[in-house]
DRENDRENDREN-419858 format. One record per residue: y, x, z of N, C-alpha, C, O, CB in turn. Coordinates in steps of 0.1 Angstrom, whole numbers, plus 2048, in hexadecimal, padded with zeros to 3 digits. Glycine has a CB too. Layout:
REM residues N
+------+------+------+-------+-------+-------+------+------+------+------+------+------+-------+-------+-------+
: n.yy : n.xx : n.zz : ca.yy : ca.xx : ca.zz : c.yy : c.xx : c.zz : o.yy : o.xx : o.zz : cb.yy : cb.xx : cb.zz :
+------+------+------+-------+-------+-------+------+------+------+------+------+------+-------+-------+-------+
:    Y :    X :    Z :     Y :     X :     Z :    Y :    X :    Z :    Y :    X :    Z :     Y :     X :     Z :
...
+------+------+------+-------+-------+-------+------+------+------+------+------+------+-------+-------+-------+
//
This chain:
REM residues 151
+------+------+------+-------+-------+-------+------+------+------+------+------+------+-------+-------+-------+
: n.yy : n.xx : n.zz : ca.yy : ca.xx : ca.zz : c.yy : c.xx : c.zz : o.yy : o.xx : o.zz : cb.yy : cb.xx : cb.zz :
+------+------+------+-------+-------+-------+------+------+------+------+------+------+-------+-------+-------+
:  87E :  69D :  2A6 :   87F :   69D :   2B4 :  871 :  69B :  2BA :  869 :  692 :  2B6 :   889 :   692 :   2B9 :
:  870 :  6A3 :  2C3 :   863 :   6A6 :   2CC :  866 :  6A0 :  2D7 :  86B :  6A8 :  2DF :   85F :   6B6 :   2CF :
:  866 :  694 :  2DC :   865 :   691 :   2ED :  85A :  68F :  2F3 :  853 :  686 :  2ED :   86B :   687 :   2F3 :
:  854 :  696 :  301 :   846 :   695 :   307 :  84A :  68A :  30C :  855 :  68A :  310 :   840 :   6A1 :   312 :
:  844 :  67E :  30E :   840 :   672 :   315 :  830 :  674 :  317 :  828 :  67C :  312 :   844 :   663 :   30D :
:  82F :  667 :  322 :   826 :   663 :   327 :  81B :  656 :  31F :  81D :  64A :  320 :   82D :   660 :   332 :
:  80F :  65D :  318 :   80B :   653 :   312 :  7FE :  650 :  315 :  7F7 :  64A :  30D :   80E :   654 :   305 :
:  7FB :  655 :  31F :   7ED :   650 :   326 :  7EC :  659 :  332 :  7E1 :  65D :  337 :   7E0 :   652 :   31D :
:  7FC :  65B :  33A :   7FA :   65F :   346 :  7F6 :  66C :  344 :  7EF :  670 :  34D :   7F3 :   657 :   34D :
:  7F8 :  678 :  338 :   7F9 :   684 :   338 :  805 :  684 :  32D :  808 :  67D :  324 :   7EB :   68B :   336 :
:  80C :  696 :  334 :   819 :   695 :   324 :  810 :  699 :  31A :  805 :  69F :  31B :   82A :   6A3 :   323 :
:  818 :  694 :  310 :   812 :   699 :   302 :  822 :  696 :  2F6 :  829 :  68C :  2F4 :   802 :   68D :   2FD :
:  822 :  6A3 :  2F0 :   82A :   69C :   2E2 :  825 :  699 :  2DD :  819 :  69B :  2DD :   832 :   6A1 :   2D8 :
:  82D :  691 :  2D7 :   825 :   68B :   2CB :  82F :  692 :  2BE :  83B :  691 :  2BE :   824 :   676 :   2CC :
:  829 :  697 :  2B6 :   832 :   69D :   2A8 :  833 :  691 :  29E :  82A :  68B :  299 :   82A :   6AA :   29F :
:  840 :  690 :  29D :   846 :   684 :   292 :  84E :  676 :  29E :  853 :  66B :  29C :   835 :   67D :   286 :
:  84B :  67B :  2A6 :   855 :   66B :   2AF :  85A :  671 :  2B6 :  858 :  67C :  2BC :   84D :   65D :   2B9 :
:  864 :  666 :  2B5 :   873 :   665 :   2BB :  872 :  65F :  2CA :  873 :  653 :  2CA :   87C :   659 :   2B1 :
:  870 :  662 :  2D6 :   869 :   65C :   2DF :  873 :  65F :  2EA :  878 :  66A :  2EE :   85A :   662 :   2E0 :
:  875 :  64D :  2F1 :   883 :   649 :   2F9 :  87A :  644 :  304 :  871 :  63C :  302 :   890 :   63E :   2F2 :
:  87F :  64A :  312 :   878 :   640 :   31F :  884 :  636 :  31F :  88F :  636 :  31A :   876 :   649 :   331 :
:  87E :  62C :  326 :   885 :   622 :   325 :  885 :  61B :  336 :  87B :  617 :  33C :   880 :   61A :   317 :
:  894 :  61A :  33B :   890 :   612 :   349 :  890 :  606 :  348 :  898 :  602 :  351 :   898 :   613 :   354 :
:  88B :  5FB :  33F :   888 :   5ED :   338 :  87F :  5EC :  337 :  878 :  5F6 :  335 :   88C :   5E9 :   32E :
:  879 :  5DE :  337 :   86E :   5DA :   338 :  869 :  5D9 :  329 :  872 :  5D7 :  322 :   86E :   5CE :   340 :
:  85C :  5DB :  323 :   856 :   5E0 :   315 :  85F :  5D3 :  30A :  864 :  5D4 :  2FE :   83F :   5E0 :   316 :
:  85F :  5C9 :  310 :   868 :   5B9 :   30B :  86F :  5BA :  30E :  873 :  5B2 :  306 :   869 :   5AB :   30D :
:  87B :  5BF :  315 :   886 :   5BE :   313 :  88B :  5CC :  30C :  898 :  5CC :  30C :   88B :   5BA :   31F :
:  885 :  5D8 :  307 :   888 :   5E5 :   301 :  886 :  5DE :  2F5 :  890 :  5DD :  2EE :   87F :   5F2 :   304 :
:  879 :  5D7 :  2F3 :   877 :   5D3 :   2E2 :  889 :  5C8 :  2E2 :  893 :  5CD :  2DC :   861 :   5C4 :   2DE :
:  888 :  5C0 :  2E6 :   893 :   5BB :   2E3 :  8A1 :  5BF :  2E0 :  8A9 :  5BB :  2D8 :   893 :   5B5 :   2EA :
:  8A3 :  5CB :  2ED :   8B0 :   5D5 :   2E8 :  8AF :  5D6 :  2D7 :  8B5 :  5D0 :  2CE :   8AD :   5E8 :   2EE :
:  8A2 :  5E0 :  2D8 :   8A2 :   5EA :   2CB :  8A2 :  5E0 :  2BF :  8A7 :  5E4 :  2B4 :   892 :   5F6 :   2CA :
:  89B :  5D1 :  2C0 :   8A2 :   5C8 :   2B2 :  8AE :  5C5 :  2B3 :  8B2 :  5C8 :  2A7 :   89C :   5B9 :   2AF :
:  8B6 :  5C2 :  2B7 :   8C1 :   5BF :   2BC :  8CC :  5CE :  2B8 :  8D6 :  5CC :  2B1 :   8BF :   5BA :   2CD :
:  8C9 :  5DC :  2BC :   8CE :   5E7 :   2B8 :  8CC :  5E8 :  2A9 :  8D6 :  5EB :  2A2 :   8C8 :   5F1 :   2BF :
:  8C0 :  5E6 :  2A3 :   8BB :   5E9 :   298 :  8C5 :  5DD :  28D :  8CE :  5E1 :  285 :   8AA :   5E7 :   29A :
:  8C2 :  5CF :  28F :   8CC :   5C8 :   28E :  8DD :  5C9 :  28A :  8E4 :  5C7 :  281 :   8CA :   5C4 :   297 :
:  8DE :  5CF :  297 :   8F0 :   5D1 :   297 :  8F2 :  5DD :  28D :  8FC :  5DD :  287 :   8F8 :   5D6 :   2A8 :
:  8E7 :  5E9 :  289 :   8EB :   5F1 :   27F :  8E7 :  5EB :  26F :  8E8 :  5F3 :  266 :   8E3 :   5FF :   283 :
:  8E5 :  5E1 :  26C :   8E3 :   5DC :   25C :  8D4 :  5DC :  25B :  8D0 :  5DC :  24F :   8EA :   5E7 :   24E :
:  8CE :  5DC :  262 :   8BD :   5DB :   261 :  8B7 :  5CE :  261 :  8BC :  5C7 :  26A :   8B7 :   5E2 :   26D :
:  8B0 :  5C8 :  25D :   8A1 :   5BE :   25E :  89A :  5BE :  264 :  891 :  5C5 :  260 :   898 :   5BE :   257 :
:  898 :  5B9 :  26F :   888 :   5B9 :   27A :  882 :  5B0 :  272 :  884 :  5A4 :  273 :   888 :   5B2 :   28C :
:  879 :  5B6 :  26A :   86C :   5AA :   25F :  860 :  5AB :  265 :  857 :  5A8 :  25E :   866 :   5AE :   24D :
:  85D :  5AF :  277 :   852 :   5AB :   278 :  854 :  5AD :  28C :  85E :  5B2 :  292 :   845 :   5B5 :   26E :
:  847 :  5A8 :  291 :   84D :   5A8 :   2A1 :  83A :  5AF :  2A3 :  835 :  5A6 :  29C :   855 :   592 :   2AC :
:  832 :  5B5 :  2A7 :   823 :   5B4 :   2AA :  825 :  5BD :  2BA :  82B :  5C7 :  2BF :   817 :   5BD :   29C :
:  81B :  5B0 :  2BF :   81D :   5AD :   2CE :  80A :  5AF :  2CE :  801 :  5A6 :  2CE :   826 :   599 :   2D3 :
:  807 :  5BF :  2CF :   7FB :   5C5 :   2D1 :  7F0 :  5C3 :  2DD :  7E4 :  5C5 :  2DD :   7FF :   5CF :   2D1 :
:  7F9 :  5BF :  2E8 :   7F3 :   5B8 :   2F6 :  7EF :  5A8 :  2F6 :  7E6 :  5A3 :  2FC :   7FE :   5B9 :   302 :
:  7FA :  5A0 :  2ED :   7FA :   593 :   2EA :  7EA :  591 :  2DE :  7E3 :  587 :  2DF :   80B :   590 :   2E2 :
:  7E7 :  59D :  2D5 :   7E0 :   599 :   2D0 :  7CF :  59D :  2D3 :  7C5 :  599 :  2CE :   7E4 :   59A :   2C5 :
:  7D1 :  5A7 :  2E0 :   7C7 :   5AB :   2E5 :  7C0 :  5A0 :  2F3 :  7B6 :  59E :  2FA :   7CB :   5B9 :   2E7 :
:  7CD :  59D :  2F2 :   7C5 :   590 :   2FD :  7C2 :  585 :  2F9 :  7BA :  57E :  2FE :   7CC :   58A :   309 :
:  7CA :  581 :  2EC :   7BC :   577 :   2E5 :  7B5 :  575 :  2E2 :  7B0 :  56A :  2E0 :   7B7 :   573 :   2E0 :
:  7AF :  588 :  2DF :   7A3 :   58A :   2DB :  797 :  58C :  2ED :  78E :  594 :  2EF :   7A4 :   59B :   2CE :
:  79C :  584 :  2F6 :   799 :   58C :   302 :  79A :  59B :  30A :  794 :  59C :  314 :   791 :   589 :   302 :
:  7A2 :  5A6 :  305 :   7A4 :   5AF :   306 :  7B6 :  5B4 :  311 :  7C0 :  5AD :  310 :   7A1 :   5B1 :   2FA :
:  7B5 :  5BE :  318 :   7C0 :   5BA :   321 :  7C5 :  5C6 :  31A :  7BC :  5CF :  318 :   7BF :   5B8 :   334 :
:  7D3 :  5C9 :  315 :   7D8 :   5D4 :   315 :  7EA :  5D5 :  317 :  7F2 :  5CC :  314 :   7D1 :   5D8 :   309 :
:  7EF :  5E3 :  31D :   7F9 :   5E1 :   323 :  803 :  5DB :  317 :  800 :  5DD :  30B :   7FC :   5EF :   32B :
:  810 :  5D4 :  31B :   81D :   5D3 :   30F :  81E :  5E1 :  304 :  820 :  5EC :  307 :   82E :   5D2 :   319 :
:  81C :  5DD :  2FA :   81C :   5E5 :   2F0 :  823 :  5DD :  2E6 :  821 :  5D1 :  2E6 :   810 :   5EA :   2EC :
:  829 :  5E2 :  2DF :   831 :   5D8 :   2D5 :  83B :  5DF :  2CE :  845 :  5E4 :  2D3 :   839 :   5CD :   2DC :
:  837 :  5DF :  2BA :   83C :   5E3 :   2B2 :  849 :  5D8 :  2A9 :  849 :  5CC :  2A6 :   831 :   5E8 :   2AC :
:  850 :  5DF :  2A8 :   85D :   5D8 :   2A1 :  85A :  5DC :  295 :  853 :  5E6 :  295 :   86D :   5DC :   2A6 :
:  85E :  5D6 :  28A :   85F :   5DA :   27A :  86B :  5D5 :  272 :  86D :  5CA :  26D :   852 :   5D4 :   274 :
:  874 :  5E1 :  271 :   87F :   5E1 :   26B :  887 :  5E8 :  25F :  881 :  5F2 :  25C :   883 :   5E1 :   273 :
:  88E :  5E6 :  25B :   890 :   5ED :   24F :  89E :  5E7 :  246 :  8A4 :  5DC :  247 :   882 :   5EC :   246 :
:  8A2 :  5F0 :  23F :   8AC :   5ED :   237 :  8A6 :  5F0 :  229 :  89D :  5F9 :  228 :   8BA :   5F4 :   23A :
:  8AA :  5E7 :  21F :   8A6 :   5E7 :   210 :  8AF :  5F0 :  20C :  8AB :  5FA :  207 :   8A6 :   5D9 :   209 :
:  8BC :  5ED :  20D :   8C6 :   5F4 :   20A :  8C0 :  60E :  208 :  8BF :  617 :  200 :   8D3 :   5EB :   21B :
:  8BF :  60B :  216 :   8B4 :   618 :   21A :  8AC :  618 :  211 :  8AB :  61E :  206 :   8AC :   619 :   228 :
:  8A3 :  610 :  216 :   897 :   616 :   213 :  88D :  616 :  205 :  882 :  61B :  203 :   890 :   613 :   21C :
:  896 :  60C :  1FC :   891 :   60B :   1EF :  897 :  61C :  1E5 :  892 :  61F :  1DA :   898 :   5F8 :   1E8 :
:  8A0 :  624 :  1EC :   8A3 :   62D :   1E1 :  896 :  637 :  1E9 :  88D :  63D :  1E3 :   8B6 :   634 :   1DF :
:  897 :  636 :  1F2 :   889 :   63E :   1F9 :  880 :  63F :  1F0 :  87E :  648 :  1E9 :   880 :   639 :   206 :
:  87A :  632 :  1F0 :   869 :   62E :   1EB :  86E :  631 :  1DA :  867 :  637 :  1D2 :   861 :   617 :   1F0 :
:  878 :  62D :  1D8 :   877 :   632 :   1CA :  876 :  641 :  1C7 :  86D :  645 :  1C0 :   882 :   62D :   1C4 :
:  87E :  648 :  1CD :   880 :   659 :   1CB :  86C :  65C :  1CF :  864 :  662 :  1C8 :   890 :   663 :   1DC :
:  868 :  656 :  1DC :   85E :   65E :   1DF :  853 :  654 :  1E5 :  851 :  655 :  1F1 :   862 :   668 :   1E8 :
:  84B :  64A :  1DA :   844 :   640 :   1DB :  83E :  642 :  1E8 :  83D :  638 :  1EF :   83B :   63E :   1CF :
:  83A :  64A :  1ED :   82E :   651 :   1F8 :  83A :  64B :  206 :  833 :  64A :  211 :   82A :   669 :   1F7 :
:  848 :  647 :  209 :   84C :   646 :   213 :  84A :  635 :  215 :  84E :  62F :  21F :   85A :   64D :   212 :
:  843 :  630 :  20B :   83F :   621 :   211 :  839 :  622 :  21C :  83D :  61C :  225 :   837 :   619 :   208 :
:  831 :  626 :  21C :   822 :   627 :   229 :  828 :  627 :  22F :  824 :  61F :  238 :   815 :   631 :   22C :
:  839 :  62E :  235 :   83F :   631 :   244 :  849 :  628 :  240 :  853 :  630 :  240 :   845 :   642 :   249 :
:  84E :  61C :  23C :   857 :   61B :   23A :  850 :  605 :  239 :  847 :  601 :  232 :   85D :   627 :   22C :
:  858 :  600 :  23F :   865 :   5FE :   244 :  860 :  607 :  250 :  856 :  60D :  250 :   86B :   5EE :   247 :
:  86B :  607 :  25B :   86C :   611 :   265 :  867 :  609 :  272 :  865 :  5FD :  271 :   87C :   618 :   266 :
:  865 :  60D :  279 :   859 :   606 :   284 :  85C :  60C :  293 :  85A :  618 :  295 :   847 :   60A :   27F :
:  861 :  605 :  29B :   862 :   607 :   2AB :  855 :  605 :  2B3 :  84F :  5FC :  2AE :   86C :   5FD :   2B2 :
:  850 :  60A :  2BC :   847 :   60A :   2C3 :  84A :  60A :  2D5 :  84F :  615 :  2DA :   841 :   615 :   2BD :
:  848 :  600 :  2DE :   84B :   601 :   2E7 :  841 :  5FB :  2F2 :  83D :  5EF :  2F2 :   858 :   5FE :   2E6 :
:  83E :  604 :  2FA :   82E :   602 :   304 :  831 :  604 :  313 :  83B :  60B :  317 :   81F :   60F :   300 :
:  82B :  601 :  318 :   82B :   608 :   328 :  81E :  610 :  32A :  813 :  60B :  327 :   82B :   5FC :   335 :
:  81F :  61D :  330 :   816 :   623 :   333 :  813 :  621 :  344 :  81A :  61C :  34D :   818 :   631 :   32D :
:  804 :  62A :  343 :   7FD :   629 :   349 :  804 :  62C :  359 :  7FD :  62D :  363 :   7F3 :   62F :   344 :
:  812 :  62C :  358 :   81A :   631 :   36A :  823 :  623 :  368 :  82B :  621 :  371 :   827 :   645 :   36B :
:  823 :  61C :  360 :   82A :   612 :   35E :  839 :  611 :  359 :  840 :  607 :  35A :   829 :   60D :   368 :
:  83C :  620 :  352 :   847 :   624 :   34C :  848 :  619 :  33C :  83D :  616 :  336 :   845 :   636 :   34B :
:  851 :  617 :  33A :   854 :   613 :   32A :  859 :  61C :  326 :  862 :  622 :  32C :   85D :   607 :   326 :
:  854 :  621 :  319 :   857 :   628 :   30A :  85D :  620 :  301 :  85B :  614 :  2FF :   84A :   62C :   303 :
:  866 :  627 :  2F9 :   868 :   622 :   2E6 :  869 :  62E :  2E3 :  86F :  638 :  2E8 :   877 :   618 :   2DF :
:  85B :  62D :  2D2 :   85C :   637 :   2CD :  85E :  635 :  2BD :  859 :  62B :  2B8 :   852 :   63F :   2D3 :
:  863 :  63E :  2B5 :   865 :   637 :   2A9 :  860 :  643 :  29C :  864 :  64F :  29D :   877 :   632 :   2A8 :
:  859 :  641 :  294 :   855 :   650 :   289 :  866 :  657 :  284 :  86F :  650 :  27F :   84A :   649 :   277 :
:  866 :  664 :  287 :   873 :   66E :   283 :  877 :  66C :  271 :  871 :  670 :  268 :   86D :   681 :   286 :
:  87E :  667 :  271 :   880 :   66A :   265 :  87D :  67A :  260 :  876 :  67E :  257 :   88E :   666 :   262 :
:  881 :  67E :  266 :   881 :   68F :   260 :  872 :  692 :  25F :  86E :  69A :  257 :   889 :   69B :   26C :
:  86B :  68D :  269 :   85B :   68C :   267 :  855 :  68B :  25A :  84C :  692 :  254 :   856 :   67E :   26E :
:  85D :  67F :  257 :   858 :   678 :   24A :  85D :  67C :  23D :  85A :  679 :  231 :   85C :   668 :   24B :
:  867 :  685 :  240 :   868 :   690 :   237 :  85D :  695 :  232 :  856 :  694 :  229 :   870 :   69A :   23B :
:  85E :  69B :  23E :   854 :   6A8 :   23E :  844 :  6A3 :  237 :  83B :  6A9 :  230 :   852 :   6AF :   251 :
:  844 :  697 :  23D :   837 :   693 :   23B :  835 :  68E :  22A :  82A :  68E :  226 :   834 :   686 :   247 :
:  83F :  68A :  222 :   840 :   688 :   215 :  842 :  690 :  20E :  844 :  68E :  202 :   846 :   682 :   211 :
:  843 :  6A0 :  214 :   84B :   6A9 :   20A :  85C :  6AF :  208 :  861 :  6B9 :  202 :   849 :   6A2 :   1FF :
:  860 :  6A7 :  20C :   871 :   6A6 :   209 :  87B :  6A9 :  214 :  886 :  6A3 :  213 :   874 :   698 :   206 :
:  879 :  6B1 :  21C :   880 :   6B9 :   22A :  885 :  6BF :  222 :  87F :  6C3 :  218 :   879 :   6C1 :   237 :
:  896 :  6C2 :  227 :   89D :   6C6 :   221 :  8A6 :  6C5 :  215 :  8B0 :  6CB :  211 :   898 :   6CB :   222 :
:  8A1 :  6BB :  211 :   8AB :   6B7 :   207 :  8B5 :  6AF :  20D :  8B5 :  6A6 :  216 :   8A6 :   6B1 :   1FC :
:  8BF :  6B4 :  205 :   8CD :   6B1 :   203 :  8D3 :  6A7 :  1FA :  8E0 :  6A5 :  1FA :   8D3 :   6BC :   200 :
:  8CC :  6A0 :  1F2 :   8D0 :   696 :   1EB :  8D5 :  688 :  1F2 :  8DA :  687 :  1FD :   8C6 :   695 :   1E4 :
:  8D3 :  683 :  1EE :   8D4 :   674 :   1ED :  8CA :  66F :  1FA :  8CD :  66A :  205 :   8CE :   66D :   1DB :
:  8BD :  674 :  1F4 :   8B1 :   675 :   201 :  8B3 :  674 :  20A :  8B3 :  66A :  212 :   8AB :   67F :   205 :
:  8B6 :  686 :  20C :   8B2 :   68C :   216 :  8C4 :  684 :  220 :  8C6 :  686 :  22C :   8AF :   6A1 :   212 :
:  8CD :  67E :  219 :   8D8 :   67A :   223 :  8D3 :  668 :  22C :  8D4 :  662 :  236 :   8EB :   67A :   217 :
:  8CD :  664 :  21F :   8CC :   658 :   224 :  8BF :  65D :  232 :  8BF :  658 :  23D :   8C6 :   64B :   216 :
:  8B5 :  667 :  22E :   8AB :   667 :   23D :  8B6 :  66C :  248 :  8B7 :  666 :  253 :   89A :   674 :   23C :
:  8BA :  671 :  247 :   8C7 :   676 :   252 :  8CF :  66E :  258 :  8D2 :  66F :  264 :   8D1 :   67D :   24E :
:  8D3 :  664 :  24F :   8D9 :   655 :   254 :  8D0 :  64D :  258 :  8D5 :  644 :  25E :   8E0 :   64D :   24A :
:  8C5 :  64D :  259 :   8BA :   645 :   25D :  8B7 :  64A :  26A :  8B7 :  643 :  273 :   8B0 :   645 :   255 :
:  8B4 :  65B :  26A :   8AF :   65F :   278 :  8B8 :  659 :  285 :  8B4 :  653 :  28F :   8AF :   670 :   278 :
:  8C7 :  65D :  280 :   8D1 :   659 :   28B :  8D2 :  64B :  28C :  8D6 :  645 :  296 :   8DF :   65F :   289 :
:  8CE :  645 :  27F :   8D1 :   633 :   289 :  8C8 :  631 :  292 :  8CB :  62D :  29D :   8CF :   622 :   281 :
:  8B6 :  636 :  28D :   8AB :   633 :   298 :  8B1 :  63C :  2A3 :  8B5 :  635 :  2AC :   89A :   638 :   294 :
:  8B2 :  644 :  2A4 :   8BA :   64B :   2B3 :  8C4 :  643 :  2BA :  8C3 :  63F :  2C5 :   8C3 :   659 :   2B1 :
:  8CD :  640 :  2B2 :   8D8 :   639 :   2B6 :  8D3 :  62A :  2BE :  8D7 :  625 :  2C9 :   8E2 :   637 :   2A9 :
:  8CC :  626 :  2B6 :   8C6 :   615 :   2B8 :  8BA :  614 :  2C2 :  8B6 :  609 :  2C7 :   8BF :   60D :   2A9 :
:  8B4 :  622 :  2C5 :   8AA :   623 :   2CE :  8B4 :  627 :  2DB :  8B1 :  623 :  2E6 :   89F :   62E :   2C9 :
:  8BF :  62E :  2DA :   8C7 :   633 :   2E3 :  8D2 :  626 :  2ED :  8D6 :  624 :  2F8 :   8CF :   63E :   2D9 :
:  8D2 :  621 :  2E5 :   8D5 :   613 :   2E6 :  8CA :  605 :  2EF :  8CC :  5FB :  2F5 :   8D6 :   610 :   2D7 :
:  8C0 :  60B :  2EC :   8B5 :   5FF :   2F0 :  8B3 :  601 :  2FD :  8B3 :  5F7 :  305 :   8A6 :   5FF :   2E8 :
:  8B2 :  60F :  303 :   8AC :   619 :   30B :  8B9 :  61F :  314 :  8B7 :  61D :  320 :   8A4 :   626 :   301 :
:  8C3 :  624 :  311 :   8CD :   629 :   319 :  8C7 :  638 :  314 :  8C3 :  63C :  31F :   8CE :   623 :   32B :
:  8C4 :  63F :  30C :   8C4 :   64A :   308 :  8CE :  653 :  303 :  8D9 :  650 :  2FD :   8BE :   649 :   302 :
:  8CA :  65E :  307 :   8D6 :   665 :   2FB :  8D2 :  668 :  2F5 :  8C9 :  671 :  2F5 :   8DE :   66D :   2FC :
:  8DA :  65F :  2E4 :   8D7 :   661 :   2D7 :  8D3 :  673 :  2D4 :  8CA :  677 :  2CD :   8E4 :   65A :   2D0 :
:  8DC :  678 :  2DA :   8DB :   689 :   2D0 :  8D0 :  691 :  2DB :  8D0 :  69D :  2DA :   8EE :   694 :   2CF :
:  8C9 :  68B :  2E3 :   8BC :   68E :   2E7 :  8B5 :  695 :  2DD :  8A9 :  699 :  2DF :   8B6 :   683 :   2EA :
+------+------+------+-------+-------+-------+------+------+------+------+------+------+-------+-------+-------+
//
């Protein structure tokens, strides 16, 4: 999925994200999407609050904020079949306000990450579990956001 958002106040796709406007504030979207992510069998193992750590360093930058989540259950036959899907894996939300003061969540495509390891298209075991994965991040982003999932 290709969606044009606003990521510095010009469109641009971005190839490989899953990308939801959101009428919520960038904290209260991140909170949906753990909470969504959550309710489907997932782990939030990490919270990074990119504005929080840019103003300690004295730096001002708008709400940006990555979720880090994942299922073991998933994602250990992944990394096993295709060691190279660690680097993308656990799976990671991204949610900012741009420069019109709009909030985003955007999340890497599974099908992306196919493509990007080699393995688009298969029909195995794989290629069903990335398929079940694409539609929960849709579903759980769809959820966070008021989207529609089959966007």
């Amino acid at each position: 999925m290709k969606v044009s958002h606003t990521a510095a106040d010009t469109d641009v796709a971005v190839d490989g994200l899953m990308v939801f406007p959101s009428p919520h504030s960038p904290g209260e979207t991140a909170e949906r999407m753990a909470a969504a992510v959550s309710g489907l069998g997932m782990t939030v193992v990490a919270r990074i609050d990119h504005a929080a750590a840019a103003s300690r360093s004295g730096l001002q930058l708008r709400p940006t904020l990555v979720l880090v989540f994942g299922n073991p259950a998933a994602g250990t036959p992944l990394m096993e079949a295709v060691p190279t899907l660690a680097i993308d894996l656990p799976l990671r939300a991204l949610v900012w306000r741009s420069d019109d003061g709009r909030t985003w969540l955007a999340c890497n495509d599974p099908a992306w990450m196919a493509d990007r390891h080699g393995i688009a298209g298969r029909k195995d075991g794989i290629g069903k579990i990335l398929e079940k994965m694409r539609a929960s991040l849709a579903a759980a982003a769809a959820e966070a956001t008021g989207a529609d999932p089959s966007a």
